[in-house]
N, C-alpha and C positions, 0 to 999 in steps of 0.2 A: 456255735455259741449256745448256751444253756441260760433258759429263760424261765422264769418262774410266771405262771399266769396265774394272780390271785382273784378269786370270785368275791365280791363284795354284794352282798343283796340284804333290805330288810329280811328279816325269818318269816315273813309274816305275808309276803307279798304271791304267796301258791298259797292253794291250796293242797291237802294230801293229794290229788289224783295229779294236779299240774305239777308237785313237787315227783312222784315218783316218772311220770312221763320226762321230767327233765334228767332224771339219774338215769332213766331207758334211753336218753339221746344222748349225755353225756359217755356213756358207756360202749355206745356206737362210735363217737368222736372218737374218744382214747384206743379203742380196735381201729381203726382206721388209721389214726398216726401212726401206731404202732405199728402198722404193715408198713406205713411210708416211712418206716423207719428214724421216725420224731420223738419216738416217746418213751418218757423216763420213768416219771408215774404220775397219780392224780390220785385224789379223795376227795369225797365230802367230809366235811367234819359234822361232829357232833353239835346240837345248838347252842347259843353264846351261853347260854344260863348253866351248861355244864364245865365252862373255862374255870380256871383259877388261875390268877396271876402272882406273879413272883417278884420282887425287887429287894436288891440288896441297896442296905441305907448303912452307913459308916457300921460296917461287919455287920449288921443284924438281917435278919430277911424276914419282909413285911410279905405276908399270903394274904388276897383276900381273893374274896368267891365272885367270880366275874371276870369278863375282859378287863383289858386294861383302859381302854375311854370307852365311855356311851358317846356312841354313835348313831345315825339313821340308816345305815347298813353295816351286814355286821359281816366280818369273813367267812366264807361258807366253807371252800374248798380249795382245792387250788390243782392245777396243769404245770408238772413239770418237763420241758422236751428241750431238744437239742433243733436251735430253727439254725438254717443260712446265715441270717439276718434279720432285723427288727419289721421289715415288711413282712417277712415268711410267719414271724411268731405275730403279729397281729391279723394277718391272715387267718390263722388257727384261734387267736382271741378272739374275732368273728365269729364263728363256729360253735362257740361253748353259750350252749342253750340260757344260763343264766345271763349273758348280756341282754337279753333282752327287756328283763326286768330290775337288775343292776347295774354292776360297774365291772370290767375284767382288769386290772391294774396287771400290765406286763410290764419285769421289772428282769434285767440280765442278772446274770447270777458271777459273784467274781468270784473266782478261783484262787483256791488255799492249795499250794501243794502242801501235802503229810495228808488231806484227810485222812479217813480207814477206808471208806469206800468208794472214796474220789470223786471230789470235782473235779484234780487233777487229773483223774483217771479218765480213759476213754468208754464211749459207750458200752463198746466189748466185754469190759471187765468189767460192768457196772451188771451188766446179763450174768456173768460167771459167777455173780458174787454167793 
């Protein structure tokens, strides 16, 4: 089963040297599932202040600059893998260095067949792509 493990943390809660030590142990984690044959992909993202949100309102689309709610943590990153089971992927949401200073929201991922590059699809072909 495919789990999406979303990082929630203020931006604000490292400093530069604790924020890059966290992307040096994030980085170790993601090599590591990835040997155990877990892992689909991960990033950090860029900070809230460079989002733009998008909503369509009876045919129009409203843009504005920003996430979509102010929040006290804002989403950082996110761990995509293929766990067991919901132990197996909190197991590995343990693991990811921003819990310690956030929140890791692990959330299953449901399955479209048709995507293009599948969730319908197996791991395999998601390598191949």
């Amino acid at each position: 089963m495919k789990y999406m493990l979303l990082v929630y943390m203020d931006e604000k809660a490292m400093n530069e040297s604790e924020r890059e030590d966290c992307h040096a142990e994030s980085v170790r984690l993601a090599q590591d599932i990835h040997d155990r044959g877990k892992y689909l992909s991960a990033s950090p993202l860029q900070p809230v202040a460079t989002a733009t949100s998008l909503r369509i309102r009876n045919g129009r689309s409203l843009i504005t600059d920003g996430p979509f709610a102010e929040t006290r943590e804002q989403l950082g990153g996110f761990f995509l893998i293929d766990a067991k089971d919901l132990d197996d992927a909190l197991r590995i949401a343990s693991r990811i260095p921003a819990a310690r200073k956030g929140t890791i929201e692990v959330r299953p991922l449901r399955e479209l067949p048709g995507l293009p590059w599948g969730m319908a699809n197996s791991k395999e072909d998601l390598t191949n792509s």
